[in-house]
TIPA-828740 format. One record per atom (N, C-alpha, C): residue in one letter; y, z, x. Coordinates in steps of 0.05 Angstrom, whole numbers, plus 32768, in hexadecimal, padded with zeros to 4 digits. Example, Ala and Ser with C-alpha at 12.3 -4.5 7.8 and 13.67 -1.06 7.14 Angstrom:
<nodes>
A7F8E809C8108A7FA6809C80F6A7FBE809C8108S7FD3808E8101S7FEB808F8111S8001809D8102
</nodes>
This chain:
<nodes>
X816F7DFE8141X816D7DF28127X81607E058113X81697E0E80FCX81637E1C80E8X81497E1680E0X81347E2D80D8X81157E1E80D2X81177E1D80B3X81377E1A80A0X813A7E218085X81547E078089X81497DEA8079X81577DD88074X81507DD0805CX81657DBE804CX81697DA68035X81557D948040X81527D8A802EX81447D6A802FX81467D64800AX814D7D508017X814A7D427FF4X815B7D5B7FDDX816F7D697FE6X81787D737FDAX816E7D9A7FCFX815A7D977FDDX81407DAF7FD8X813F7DB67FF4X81407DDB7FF5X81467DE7800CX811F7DEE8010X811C7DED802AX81017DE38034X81017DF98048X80EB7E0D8049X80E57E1C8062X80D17E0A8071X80D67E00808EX80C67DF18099X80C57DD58088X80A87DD28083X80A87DBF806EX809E7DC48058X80A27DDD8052X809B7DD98036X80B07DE78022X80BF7DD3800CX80C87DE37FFAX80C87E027FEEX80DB7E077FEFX80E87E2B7FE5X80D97E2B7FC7X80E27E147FC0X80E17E117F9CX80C27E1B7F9CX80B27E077FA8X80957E077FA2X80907E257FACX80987E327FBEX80897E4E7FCAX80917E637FAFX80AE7E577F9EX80AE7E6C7F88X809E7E677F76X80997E527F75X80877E4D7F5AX805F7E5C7F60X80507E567F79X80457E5E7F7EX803F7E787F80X80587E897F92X804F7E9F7F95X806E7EBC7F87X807B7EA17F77X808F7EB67F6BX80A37EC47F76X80B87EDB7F65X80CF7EDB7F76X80CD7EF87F69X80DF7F0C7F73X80E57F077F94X80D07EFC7FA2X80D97EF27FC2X80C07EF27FD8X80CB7EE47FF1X80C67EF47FFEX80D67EF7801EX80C07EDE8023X80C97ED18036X80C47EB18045X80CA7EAD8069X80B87EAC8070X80BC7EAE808FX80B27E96809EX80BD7E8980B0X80BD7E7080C1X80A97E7B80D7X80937E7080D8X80827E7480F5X80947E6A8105X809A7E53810AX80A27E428119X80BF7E548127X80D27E688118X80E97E688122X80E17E88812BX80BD7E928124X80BF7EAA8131X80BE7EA18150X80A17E8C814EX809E7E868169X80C07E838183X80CA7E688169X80E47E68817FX80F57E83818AX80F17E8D8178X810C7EB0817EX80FD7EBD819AX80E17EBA8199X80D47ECA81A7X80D57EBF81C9X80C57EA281C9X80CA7E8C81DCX80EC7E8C81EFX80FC7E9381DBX811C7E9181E5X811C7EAD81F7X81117EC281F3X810D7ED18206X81027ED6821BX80E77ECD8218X80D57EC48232X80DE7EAE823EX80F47E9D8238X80FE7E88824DX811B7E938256X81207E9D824DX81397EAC8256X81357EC58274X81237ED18270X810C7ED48281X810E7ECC8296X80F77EBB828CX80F47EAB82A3X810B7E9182BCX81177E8F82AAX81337E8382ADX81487E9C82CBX81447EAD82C4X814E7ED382D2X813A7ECA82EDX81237EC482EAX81157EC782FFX80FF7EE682F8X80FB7EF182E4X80FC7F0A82DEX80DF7F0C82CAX80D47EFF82C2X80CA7EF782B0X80AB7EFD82BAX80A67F0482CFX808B7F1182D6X80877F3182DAX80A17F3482DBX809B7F5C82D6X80B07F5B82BBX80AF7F4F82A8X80BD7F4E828FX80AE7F548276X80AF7F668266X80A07F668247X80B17F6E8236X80A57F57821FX80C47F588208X80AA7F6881F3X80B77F7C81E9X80AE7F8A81CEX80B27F8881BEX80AB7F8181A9X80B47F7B8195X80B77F9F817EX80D07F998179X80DF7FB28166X80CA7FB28146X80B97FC28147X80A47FB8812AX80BD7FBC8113X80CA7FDD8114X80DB7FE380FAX80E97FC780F1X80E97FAE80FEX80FE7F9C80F2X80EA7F8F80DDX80D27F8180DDX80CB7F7780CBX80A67F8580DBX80957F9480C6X80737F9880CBX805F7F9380CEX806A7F7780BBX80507F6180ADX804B7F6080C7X80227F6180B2X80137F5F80D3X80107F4380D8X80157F3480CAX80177F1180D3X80277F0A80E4X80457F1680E6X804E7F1480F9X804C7F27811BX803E7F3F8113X80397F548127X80257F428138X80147F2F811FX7FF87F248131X7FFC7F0E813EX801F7EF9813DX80207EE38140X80357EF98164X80407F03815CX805A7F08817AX80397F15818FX80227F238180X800F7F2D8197X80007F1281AAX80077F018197X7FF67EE981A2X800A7ED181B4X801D7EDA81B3X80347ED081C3X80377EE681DBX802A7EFB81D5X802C7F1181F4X803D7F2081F2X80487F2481D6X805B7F3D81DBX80507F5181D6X805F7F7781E0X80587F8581E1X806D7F9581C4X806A7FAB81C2X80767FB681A3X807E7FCE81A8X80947FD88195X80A17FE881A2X809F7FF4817CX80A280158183X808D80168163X809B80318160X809F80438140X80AC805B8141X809C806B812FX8080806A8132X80768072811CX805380718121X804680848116X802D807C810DX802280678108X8034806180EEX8029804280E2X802D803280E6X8044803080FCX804E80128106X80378015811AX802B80258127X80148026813CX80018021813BX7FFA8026811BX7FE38017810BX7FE58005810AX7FEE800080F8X7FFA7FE080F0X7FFD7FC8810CX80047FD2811FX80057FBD8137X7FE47FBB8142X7FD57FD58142X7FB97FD68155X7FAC7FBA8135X7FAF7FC08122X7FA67FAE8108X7FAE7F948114X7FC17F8B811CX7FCA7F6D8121X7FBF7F638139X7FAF7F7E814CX7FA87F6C8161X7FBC7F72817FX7FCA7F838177X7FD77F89818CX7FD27F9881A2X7FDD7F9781B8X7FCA7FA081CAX7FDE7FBD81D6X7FD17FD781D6X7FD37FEB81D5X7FE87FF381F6X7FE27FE38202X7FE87FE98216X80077FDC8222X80107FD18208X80297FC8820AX803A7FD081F7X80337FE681EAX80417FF681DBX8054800F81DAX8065800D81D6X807F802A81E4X807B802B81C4X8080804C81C4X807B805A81A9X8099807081B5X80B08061819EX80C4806D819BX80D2807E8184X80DC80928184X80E98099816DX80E980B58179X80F880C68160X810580DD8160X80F580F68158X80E480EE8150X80D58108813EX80B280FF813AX80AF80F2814DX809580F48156X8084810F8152X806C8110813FX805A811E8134X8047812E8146X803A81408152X801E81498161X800B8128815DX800881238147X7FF4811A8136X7FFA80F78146X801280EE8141X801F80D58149X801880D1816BX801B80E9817BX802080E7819CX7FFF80ED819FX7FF080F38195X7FD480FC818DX7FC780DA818DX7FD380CB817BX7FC880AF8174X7FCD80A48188X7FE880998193X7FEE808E81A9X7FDF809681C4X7FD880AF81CDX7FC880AA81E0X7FAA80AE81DBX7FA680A981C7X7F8580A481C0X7F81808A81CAX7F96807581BFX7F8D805781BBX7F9C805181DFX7FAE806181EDX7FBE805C8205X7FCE8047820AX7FE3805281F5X7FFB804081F5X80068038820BX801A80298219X8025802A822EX803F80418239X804480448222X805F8062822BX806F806C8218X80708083820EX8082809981FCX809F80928203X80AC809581F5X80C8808D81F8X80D480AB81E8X80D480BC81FCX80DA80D281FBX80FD80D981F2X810280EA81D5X811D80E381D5X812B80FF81D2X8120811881DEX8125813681DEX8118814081F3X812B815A8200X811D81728207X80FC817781FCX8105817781E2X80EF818E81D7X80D6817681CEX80D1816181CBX80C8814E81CBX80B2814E81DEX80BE814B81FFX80B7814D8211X80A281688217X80A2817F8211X809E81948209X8081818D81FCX8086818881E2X806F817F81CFX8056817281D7X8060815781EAX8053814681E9X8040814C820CX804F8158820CX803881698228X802581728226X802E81898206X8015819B8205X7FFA818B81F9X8004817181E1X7FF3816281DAX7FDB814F81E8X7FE5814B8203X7FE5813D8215X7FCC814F8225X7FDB81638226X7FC4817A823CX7FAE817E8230X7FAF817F8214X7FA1818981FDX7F85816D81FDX7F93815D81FBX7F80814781FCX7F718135821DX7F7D814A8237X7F77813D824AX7F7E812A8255X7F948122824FX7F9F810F825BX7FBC8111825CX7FCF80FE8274X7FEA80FE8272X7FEF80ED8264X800B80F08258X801480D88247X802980D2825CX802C80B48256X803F80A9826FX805A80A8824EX806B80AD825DX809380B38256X80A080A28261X80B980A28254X80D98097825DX80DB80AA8246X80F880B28254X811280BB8245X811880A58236X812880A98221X8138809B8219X815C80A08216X816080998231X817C80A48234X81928099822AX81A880AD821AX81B680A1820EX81D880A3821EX81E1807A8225X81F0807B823AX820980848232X821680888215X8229808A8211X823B8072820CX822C805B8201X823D80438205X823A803781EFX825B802F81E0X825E802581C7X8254800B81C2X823B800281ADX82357FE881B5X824B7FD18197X825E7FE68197X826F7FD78180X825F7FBE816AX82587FD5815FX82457FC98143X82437FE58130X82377FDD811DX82387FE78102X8232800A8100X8241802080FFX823880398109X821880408103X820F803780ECX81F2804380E3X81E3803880FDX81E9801F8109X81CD80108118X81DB80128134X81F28032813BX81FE8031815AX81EE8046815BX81DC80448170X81C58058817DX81D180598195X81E0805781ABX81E4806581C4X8202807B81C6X8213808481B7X8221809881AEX821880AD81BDX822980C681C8X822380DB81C3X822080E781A7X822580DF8197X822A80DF817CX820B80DD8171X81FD80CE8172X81E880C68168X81CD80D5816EX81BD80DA8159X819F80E4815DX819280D78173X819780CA817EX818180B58191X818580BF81A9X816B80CC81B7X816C80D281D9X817580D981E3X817580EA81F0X818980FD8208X81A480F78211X81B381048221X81CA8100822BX81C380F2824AX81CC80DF824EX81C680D5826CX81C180E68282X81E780F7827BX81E3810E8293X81D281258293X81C0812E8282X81AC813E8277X8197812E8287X818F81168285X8178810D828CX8164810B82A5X8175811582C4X8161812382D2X8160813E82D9X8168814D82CAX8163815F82C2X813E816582B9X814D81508298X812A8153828DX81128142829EX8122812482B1X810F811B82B2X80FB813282D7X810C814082E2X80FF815782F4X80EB816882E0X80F3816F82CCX80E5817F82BDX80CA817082BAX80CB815382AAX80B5814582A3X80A1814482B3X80AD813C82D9X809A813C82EAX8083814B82EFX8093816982E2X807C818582EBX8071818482D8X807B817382C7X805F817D82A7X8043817182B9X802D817982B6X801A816982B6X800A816A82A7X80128166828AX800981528275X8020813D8275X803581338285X803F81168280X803E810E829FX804F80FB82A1X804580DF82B3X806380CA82A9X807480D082BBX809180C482B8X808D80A882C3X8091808E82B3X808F807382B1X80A4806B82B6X80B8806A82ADX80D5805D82A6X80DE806F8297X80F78062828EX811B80668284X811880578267X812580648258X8121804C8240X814480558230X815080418223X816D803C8223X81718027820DX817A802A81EDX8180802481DCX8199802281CCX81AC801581D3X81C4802181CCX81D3800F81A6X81C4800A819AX81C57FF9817DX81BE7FD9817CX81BD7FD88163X81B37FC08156X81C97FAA8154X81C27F92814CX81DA7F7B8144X81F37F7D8155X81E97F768173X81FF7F7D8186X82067F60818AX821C7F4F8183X82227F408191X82387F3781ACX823B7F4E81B7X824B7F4A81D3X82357F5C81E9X82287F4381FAX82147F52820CX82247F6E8219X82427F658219X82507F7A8235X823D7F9E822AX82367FAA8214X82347FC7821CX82197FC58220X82087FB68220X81E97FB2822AX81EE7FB18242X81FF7FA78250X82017FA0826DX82057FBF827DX821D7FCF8268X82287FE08271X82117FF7826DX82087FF2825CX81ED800C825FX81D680088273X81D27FEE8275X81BA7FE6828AX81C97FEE82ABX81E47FEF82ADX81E87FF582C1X81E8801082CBX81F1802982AFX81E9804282B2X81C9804982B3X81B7803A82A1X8198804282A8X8194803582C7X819D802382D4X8194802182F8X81A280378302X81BA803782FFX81C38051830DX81B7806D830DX81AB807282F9X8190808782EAX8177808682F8X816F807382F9X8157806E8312X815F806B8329X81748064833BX81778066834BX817A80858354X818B80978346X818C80AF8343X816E80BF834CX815B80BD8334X814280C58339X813080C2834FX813880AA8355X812980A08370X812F80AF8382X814D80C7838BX814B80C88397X814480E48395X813A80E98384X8135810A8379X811181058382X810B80F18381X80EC80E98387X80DD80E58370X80F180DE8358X80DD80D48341X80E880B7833CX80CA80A98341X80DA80868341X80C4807E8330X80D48072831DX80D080638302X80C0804A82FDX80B2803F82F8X809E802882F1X80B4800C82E7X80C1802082D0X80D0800182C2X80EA800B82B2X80FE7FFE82ADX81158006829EX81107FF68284X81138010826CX81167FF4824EX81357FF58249X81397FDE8245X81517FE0823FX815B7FD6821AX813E7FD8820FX81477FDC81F5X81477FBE81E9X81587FBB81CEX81597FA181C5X81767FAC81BAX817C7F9881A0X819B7F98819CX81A47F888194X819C7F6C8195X81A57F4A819BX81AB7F468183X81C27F3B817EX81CF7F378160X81C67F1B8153X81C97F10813DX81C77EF68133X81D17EFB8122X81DA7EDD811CX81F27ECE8107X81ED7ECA80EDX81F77EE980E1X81FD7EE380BFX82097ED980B4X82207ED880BEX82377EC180ADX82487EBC80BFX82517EC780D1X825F7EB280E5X82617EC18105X82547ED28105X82547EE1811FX82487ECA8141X82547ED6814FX82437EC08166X82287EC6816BX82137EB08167X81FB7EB48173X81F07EB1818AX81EF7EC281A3X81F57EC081BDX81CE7EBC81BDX81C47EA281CEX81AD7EA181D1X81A17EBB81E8X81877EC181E5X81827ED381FBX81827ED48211X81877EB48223X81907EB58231X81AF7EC1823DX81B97EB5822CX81DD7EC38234X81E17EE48228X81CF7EE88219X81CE7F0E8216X81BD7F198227X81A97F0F8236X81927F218250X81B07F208261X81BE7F028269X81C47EFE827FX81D87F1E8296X81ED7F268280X81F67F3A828CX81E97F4A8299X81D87F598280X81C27F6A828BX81AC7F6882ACX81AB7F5182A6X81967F5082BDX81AB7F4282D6X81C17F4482D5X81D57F4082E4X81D37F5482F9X81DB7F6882E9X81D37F8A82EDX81C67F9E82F8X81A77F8982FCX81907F8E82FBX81827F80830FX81967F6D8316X81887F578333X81807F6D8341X81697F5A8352X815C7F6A836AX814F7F8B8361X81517F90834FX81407FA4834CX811D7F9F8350X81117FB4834BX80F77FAB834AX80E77FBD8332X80F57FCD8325X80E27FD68309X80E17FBE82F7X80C87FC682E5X80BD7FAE82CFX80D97FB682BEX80E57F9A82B2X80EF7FA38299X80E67F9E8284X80EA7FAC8263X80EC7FAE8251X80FF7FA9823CX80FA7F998232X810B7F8B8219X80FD7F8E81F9X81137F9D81E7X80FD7FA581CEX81147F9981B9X81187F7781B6X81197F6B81A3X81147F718186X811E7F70816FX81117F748158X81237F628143X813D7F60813DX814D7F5B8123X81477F35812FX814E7F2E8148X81567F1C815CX813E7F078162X81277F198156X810E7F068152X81047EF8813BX810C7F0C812CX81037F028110X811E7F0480F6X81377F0A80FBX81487F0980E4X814B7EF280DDX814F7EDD80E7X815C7EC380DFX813E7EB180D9X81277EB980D8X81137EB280DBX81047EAC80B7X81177EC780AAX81067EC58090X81227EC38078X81207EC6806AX812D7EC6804EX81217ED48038X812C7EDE8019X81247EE68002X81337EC87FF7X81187EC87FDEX811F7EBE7FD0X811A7EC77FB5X812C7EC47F99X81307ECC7F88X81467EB87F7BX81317EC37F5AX81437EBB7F49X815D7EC17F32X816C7EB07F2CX81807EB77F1BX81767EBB7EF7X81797ED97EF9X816D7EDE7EDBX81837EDA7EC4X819E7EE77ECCX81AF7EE57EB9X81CF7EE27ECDX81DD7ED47EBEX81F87ECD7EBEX820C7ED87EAEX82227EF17EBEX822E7EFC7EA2X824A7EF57EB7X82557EEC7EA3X82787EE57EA8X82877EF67E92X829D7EF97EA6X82AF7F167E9EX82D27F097EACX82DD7F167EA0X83007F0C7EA6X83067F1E7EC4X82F67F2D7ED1X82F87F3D7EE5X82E07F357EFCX82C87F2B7EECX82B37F2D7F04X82A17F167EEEX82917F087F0FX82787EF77F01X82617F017F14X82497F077EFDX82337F117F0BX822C7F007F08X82127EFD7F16X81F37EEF7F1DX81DB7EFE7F1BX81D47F037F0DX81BA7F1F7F0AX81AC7F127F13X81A17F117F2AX817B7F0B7F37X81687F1A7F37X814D7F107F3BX81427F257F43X81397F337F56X81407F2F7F60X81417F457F80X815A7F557F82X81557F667F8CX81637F7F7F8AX81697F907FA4X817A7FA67FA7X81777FB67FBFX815A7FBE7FCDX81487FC07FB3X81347FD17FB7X81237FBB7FCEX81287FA17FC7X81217F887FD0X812C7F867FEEX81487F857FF3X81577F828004X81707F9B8005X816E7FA78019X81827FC0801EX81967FB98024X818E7FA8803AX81AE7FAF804BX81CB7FAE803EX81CA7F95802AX81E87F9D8024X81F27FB78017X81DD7FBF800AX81E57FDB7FF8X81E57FEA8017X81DC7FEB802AX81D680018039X81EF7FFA8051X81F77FE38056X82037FE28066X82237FCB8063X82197FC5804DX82307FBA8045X822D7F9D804BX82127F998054X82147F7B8067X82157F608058X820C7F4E8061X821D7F348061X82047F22805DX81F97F168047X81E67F048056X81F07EE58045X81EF7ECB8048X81EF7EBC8040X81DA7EAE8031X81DE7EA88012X81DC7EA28000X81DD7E8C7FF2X81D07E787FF1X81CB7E597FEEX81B57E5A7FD3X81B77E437FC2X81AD7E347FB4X818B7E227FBDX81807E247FB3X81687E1C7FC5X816D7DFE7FB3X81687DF57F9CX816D7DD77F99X81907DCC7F8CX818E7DBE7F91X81B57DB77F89X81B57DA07F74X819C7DA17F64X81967D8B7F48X81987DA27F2DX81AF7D917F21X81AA7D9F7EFCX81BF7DB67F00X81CB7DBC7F03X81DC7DD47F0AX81F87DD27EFEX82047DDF7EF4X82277DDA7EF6X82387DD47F04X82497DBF7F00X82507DB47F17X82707DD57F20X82727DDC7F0CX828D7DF27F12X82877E0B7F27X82817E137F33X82817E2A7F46X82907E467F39X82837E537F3EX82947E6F7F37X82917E857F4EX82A07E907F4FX82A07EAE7F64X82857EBE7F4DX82707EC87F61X82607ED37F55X82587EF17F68X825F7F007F5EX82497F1C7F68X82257F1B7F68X82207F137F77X81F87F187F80X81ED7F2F7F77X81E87F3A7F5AX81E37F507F58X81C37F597F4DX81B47F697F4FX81927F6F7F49X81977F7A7F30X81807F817F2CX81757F8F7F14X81767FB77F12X817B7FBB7F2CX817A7FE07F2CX818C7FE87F24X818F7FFD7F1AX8199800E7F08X81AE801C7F24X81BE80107F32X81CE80127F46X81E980037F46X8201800C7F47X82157FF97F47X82137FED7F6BX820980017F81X82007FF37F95X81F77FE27F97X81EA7FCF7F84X81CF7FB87F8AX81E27FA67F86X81D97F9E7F99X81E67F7F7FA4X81DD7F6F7FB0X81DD7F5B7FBCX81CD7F4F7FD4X81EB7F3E7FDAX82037F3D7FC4X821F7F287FDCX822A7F2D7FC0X82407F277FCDX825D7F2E7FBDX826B7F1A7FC3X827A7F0C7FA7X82907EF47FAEX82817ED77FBBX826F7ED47FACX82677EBE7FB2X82607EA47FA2X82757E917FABX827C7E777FA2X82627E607F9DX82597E687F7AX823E7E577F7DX82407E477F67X82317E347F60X82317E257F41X82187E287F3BX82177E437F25X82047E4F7F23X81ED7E457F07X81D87E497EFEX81CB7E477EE3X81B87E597EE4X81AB7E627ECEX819A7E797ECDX817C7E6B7ED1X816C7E7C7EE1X815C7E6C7EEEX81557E577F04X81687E5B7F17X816F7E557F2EX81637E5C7F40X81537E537F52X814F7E697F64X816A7E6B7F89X81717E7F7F92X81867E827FA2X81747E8D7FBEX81777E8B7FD5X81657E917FF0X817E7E9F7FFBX81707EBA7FFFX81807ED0800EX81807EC98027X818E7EC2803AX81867EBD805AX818E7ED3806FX81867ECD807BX817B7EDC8096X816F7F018090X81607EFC807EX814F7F0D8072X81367F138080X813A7F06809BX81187F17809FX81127F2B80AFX812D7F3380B7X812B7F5980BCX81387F6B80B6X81247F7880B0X812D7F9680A4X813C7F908086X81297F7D807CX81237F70805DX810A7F848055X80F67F738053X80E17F828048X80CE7F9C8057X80E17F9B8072X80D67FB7807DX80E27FCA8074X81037FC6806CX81097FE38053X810F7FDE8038X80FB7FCF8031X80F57FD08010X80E77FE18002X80E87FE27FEBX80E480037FE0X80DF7FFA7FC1X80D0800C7FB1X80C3800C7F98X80DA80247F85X80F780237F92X810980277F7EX810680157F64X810D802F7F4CX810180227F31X80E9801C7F2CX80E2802B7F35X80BE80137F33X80C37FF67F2EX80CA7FF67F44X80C97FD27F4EX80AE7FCE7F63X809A7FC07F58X808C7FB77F6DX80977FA57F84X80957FA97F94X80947F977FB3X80977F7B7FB8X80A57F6B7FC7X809D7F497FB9X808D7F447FD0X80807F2B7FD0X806C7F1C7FDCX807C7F177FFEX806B7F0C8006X80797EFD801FX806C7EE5802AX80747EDB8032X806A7EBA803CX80737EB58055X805D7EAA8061X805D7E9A8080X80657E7D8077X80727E6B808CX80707E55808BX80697E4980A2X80517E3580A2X80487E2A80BCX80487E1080B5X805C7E0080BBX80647DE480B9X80647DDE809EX80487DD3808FX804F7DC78079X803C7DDB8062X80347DEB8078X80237E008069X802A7E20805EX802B7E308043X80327E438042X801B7E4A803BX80187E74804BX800C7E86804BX800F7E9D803DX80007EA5802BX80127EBA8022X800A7EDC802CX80187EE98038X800D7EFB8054X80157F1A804EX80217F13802FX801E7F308024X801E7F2C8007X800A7F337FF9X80107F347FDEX80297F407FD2X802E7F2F7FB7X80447F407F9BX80337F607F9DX803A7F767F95X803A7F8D7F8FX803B7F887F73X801F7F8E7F64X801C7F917F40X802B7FAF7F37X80317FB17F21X80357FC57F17X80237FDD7F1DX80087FDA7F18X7FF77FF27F1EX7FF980047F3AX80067FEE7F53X80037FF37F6CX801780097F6CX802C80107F5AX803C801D7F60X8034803F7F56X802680467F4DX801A80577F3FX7FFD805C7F4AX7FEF804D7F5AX7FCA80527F61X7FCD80627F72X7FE8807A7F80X7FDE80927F90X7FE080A87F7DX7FEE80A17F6CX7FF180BE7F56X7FE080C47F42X7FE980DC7F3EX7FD180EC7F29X7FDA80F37F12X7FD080F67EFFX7FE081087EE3X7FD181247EF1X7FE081397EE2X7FDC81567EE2X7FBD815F7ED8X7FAB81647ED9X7F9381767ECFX7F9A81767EAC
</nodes>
């Protein structure tokens, strides 16, 4: 059940009116359901447990999808662990309360300074995605007296047929080694002693909705450890990443049960911990933008809708062309005629968009709820134009939180300097 329904004609997060959250805390402003983080999260730990699997199981949560530490602080208190690409997502999680030791620190271009932090605070494991990486993070490692515990992150070669920007297992792609490269490096890793080989780690894209190439890569990472094992390096736990798609406008939403299921098909009878690093699948369908209609221009070729929210607000469609659905928050006082309308912002972009061709009965001053906005919404929003930032809101039943301030004008300008 959607945590974003009508009542009385007025679209309601939880229970409390959209209308009222704009009037209070204004528009733009991203809007997020406690209630449907908890459920996204819950559907995995019973899916889990459902496997039988669910006591050597930790789901991570993907931070890059949405930061807010309100939500970093609500999935740590549900017991998940985080799966992070950055400094400041490392910050930002130890800030929410997260607990250090369930943290895989992934990415491509990890810093001295970044692999330096992570084993200060003793993350749970580097998700190692190069030769030369590996290399680095030794000497940092030796440097500071300690091993850092690794996985590879091996890349299986397997099309997860989805959108090219968000297909990470390619040979094609920046992300992680070549499979057959990988005991190679992972013999090499053994002799470092500044590391400490943990697991396998295996990511092959985002918004996947056909479990089959998660299956098909989880079956090349066992075959990978089995391999090692018999080389005499045996592995703690396999990650096998996240990926899990949800329903923008009409795609199938396969619950996490029926997307683990292949996988751990695959995976019966093993005995490494696994790893699951969830992110779009936890929180996309969870939140919304909301914004209003500033101007109405009709043309013999095109009808806009000028709002105010913008790319800078919401990327993805400029960035990926995507899809989100677009509703009316009250259905009183309006025109009764509908028109095909283009969703377009305020930036100085013919890119800015947020939907195209969309059948609304529009008035100026409306407010419209962007849906399934709550990832990788305001985690890649940006102060293009000097646009300040919009707000964001929790909703916990009949109560709203507001868990990130509007961005004032000044904010955009208090690191810079004039010249001497």
């Amino acid at each position: 059940m959607s945590p974003f329904a009508s009542h009385d004609g007025r679209l309601h997060a939880e229970g409390v009116p959209l209308d009222e959250i704009a009037e209070t805390y204004g528009t733009p402003c991203y809007v997020y359901s406690r209630a449907a983080l908890v459920t996204a999260f819950q559907d995995y730990r019973q899916a889990l447990t459902a496997h039988g699997v669910a006591d050597r199981a930790l789901v991570c949560y993907a931070v890059k999808a949405n930061s807010n530490l309100a939500i970093l602080e609500l999935f740590a208190s549900l017991g998940a662990g985080f799966d992070i690409v950055s400094g400041g997502e490392l910050a930002r999680v130890l800030a929410a309360g997260g607990d250090a030791g369930k943290i895989l620190f992934s990415g491509v271009g990890k810093s001295r300074l970044e692999m330096a932090d992570g084993l200060e605070v003793g993350i749970r494991c580097f998700n190692v995605e190069s030769a030369s990486e590996l290399e680095k993070l030794n000497e940092v490692a030796r440097a500071h007296g300690v091993r850092a515990p690794i996985s590879l992150r091996v890349n299986p070669n397997v099309d997860p047929k989805t959108h090219p920007y968000i297909s990470t297992g390619l040979k094609t792609a920046k992300f992680g080694v070549p499979i057959e490269d990988a005991p190679t490096l992972y013999r090499r890793a053994a002799d470092l002693p500044g590391l400490k080989v943990v697991g396998i780690d295996c990511h092959i894209g985002s918004q996947l909705i056909d479990p089959a190439p998660a299956a098909e890569a989880a079956a090349k990472v066992a075959d990978l450890a089995d391999q090692l094992a018999r080389d005499g390096i045996v592995v703690a736990h396999l990650d096998l990443g996240g990926g899990k798609g949800i329903s923008y406008r009409d795609e199938p939403a396969l619950s996490a049960t029926d997307y683990l299921a292949p996988m751990l098909k695959v995976l019966a009878g093993r005995k490494e911990e696994l790893i699951f690093e969830p992110g779009r699948s936890l929180v996309g369908n969870a939140g919304l933008l909301l914004t209003r209609v500033e101007f109405l221009k009709h043309g013999t070729d095109k009808n806009f809708a000028v709002v105010d929210a913008a790319m800078n607000d919401l990327m993805r469609p400029a960035l990926y062309d995507a899809w989100h659905g677009i509703v009316k928050v009250s259905h009183g006082g309006t025109p009764s005629a509908a028109r095909t309308y283009d969703i377009v912002g305020p930036v100085c972009e013919s890119g800015d968009f947020l939907g195209r061709g969309r059948d609304l009965a529009l008035a100026e001053g409306e407010l419209l709820a962007v849906m399934s906005a709550g990832a990788y919404g305001m985690a890649m929003s940006s102060n293009y134009n000097s646009r300040p930032r919009a707000a964001e809101v929790m909703v916990d039943g009949s109560e709203a939180h507001l868990i990130r301030r509007r961005e004032e004008i000044t904010d955009l300008f208090a690191l810079e300097s004039l010249l001497p």
